[in-house]
C-alpha positions in Angstrom: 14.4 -43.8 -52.1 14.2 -43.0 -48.2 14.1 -46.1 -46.0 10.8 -44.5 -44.3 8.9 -44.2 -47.7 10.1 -47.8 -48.9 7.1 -50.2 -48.8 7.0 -52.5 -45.6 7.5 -55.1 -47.9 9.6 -55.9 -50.9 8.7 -59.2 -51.2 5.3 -58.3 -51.6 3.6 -59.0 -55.7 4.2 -55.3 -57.3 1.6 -54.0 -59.7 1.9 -55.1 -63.3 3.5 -52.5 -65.5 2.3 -49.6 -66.1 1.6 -47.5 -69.3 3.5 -44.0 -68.4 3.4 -40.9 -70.4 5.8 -38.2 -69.0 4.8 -34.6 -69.0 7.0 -31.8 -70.2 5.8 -28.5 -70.0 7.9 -26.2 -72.4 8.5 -22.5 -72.7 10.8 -21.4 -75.5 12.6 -24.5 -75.5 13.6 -25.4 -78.9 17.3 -25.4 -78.2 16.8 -28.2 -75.7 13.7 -30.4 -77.3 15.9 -32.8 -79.5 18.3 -33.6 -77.0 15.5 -34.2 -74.3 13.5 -36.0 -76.5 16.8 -38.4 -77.5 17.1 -39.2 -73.9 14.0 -39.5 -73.0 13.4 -42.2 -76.3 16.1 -44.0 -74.9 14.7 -44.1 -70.6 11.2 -45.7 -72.2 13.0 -47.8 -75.0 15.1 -49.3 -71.9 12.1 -49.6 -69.4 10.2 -51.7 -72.2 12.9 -53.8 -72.6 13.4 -54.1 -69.1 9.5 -54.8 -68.5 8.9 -51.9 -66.1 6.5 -50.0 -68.0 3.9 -51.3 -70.5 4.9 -50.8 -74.4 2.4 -48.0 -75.6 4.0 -45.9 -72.7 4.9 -41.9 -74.4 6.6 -38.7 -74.1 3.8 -36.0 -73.8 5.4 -32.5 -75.3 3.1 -29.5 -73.2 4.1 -26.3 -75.9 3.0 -23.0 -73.2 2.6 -20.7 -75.9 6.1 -20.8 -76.8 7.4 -17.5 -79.1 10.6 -19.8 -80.5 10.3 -22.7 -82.5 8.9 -25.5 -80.1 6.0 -26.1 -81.7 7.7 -26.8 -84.6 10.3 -29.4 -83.2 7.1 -31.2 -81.1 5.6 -31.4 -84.4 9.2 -33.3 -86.3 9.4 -35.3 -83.6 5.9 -36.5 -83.7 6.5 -37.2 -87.5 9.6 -38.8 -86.8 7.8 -40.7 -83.9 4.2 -40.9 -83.8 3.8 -43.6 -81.3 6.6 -41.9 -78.6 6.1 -38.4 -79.1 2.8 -36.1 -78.5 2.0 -32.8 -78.9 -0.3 -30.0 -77.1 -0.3 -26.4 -78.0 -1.7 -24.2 -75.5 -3.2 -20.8 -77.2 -1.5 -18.3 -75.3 1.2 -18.8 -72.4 -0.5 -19.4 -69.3 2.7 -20.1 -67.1 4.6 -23.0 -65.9 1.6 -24.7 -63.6 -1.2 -24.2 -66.1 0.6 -26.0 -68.8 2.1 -28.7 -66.3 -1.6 -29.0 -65.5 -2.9 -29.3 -68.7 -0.6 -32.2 -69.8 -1.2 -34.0 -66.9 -5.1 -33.5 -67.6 -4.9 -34.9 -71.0 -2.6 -37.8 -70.0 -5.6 -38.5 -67.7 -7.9 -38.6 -70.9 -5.5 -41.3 -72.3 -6.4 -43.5 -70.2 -2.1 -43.8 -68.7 -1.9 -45.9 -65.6 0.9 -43.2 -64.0 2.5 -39.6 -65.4 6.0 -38.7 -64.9 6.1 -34.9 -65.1 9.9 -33.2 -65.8 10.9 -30.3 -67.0 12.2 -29.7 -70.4 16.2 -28.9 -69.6 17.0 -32.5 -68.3 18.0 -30.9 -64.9 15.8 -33.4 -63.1 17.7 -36.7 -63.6 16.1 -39.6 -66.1 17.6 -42.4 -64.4 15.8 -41.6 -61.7 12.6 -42.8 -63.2 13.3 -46.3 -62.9 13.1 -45.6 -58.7 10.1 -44.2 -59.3 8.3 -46.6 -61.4 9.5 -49.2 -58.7 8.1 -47.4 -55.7 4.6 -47.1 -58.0 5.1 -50.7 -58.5 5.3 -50.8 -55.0 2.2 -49.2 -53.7 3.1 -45.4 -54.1 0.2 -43.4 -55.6 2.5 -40.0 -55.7 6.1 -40.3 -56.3 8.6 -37.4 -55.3 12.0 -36.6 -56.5 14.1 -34.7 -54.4 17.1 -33.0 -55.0 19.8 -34.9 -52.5 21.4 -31.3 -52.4 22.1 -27.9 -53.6 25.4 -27.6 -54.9 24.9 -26.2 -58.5 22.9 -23.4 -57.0 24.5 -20.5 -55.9 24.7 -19.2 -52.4 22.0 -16.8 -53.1 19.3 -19.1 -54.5 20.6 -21.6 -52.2 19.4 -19.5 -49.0 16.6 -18.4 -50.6 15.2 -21.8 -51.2 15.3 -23.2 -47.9 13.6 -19.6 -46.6 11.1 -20.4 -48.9 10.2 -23.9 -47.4 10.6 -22.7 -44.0 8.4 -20.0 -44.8 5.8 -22.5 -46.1 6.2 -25.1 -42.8 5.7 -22.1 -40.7 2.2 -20.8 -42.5 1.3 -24.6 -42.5 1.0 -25.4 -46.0 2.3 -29.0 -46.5 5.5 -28.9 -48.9 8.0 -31.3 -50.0 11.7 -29.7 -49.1 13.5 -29.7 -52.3 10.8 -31.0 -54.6 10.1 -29.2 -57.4 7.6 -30.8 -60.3 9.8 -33.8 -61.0 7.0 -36.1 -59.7 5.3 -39.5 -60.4 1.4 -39.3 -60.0 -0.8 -42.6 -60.7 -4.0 -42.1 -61.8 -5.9 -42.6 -58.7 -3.6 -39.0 -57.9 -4.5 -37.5 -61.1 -8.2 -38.1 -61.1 -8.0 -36.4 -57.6 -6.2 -33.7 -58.8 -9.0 -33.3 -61.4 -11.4 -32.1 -58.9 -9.1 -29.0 -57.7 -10.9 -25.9 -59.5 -9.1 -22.9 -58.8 -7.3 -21.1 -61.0 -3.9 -20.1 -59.0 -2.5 -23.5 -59.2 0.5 -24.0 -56.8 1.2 -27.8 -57.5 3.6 -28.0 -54.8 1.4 -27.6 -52.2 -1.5 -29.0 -53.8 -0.1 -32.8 -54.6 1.0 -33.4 -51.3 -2.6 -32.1 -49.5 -4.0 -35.2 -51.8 -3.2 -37.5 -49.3 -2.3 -41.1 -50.6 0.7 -43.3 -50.7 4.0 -41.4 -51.0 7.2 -42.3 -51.7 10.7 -40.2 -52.3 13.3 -40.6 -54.4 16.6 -38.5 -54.5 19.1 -37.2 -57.0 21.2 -35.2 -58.0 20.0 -32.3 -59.8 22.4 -31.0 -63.3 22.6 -28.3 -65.6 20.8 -27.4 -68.4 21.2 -29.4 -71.4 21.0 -26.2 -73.5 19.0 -22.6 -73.2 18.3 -20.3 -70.4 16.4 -20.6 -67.3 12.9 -19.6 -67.9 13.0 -18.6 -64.0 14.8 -16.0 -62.9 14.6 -13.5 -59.9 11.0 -12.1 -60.7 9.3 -15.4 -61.7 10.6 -16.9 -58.7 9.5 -14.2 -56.4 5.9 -14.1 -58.1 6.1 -17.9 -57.8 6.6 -17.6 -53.7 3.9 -15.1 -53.3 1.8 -17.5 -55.3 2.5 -20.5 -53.2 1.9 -18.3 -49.9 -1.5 -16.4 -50.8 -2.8 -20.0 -52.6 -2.4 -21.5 -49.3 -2.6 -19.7 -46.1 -4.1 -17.4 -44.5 -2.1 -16.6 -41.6 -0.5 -13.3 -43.5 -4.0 -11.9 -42.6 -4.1 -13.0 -39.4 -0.3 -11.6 -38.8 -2.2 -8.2 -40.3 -4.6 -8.0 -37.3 -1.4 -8.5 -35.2 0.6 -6.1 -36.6 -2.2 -3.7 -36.1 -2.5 -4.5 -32.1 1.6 -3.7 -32.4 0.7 -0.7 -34.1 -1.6 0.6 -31.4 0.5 -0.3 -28.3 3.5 1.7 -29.6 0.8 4.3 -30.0 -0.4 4.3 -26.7 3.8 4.1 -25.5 4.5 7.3 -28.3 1.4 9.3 -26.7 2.2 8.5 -22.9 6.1 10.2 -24.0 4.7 12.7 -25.7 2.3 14.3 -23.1 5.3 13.8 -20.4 7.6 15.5 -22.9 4.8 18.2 -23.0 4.9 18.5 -19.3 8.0 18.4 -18.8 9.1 21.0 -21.4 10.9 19.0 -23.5 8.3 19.4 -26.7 10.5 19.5 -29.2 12.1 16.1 -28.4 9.1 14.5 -29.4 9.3 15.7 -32.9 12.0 12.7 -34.2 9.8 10.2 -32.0 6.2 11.6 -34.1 7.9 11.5 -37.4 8.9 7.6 -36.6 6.0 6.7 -35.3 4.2 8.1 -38.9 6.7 6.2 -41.0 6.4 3.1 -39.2 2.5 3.1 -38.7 1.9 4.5 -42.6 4.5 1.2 -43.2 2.4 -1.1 -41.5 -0.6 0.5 -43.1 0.7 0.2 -46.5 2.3 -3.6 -46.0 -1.4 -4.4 -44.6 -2.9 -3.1 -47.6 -0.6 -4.4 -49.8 -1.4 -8.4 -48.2 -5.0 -7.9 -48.1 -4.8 -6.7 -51.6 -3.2 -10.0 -53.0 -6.0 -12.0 -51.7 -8.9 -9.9 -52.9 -7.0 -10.6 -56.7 -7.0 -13.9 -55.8 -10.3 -13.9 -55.1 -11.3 -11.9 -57.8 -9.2 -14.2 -60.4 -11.1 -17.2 -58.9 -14.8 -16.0 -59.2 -14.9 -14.7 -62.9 -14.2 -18.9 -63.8 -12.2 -18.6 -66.9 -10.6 -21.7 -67.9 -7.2 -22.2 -66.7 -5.8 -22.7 -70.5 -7.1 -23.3 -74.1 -5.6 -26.1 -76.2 -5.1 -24.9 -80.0 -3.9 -28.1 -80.9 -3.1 -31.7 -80.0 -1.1 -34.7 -82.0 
């Protein structure tokens, strides 16, 4: 946990402990379920015993309309474990946010004191729960965990990533570096969270405009315990786009500069051509016209292409339909 983020004072009389359900949202992951829910048993079997978390504390299993076999295994492993293990089916897949959402919506409903939401490969590290509970204990309404670096990444993803949060700074939407959804949110966080209506849900840059008591903690981030990244290239690019357009307007803004740009060179094109005229060197100005058409028709077409991504957005968010359907729940 980072010195700055620590509470002022250790000493201090934590918070009792709390009844914690962690949320994992799960796409075609039946190849990992049964080794995530074995360690998983064992983080809350060895925070009970330790005292840090209250006894009826759970696992809460988020099935995003999985085409494999997850339902199934939620469903053996709430047999095999009714009071750890809970189930919620979404109807159809809605993507990663929706169905992170949606768990953390119906751990509200059960009445849990904080959520822990991971995902389902056991990338983000267990053992750093117990950090995280503390800093809760501690005062913390929201929770981070950060990875303490990049090395299992490669060097593409790796540049890519810190781009992306640059990117973000720069457009001043409020991110956590190196934070994905391994989080702890209390409930005084989640019934917060509750009141956010739209439908493009960027959870990164939503928790941390919440406001509230935040602490970090860092780890090291592994490899998947089994199965295949439900993220590659396109989902991560449609992921950026998401976070940018959900969150900041300065893309149209950059639009009306582009199109003062697009005039000057105009004005600096039409100048050169009417001394090329004069001058009776005409033809010159052929291969500076034709550049001048491909960059303004670029301009023209990356404009459009902007302005068009928030007019979906907008027309996503006024037809209202509900961010996800629960089929079932156990």
């Amino acid at each position: 946990m980072s010195n700055e983020q620590k509470t002022s004072d250790t000493c201090a009389e934590l918070r009792e402990a709390p009844t914690i359900a962690f949320v994992i949202p799960c796409y075609n992951e039946e190849d990992a379920l049964q080794a995530t829910a074995s360690v998983l048993k064992s983080k809350l079997q060895a925070l009970k015993d330790a005292n840090q978390i209250a006894s009826d504390s759970s696992v809460v299993f988020v099935d995003d309309g999985s085409s494999d076999k997850t339902w199934e295994v939620i469903s053996s492993l709430h047999d095999e474990s009714s009071d750890i293990f809970h189930g919620v089916k979404l109807a159809h897949n809605r993507g990663h946010q929706n169905a992170l959402f949606a768990g953390l919506m119906c751990a509200l409903e059960s009445n849990v004191d904080a959520v822990i939401s991971m995902d389902a490969d056991l990338q983000d590290d267990p053992n750093a729960v117990d950090e995280m509970i503390l800093a809760y204990r501690q005062g913390a309404e929201i929770v981070y965990g950060v990875r303490d670096n990049r090395d299992t990444d490669t060097a593409f993803k790796r540049g890519t990533a810190h781009a992306f949060y640059s990117m973000m700074k720069w457009l001043g939407t409020e991110t956590v570096p190196d934070h994905a959804d391994y989080r702890l949110m209390s409930r005084v966080a989640l019934q917060a969270l509750s009141q956010y209506r739209e439908s493009n849900l960027f959870l990164r840059g939503l928790v941390p405009s919440l406001g509230f008591k935040t602490a970090k903690v860092f780890y090291k981030r592994g490899v998947r315990v089994a199965g295949e990244s439900k993220y590659p290239l396109k989902k991560m690019i449609s992921f950026a786009v998401e976070g940018v357009t959900s969150f900041s307007t300065k893309p149209l803004t950059m639009i009306t500069g582009l199109g003062i740009f697009s005039v000057f060179v105009g004005i600096i094109m039409l100048i050169y051509t009417l001394v090329s005229v004069f001058s009776g060197h005409a033809v010159a100005g052929w291969g500076s016209m034709m550049c001048s058409m491909w960059i303004l028709g670029g301009f023209i077409l990356l404009s459009l292409g902007i302005t068009g991504e928030y007019i979906a957005k907008i027309y996503i968010e006024v037809k209202e339909r509900p961010r996800y359907i629960v089929e079932k729940r156990i």
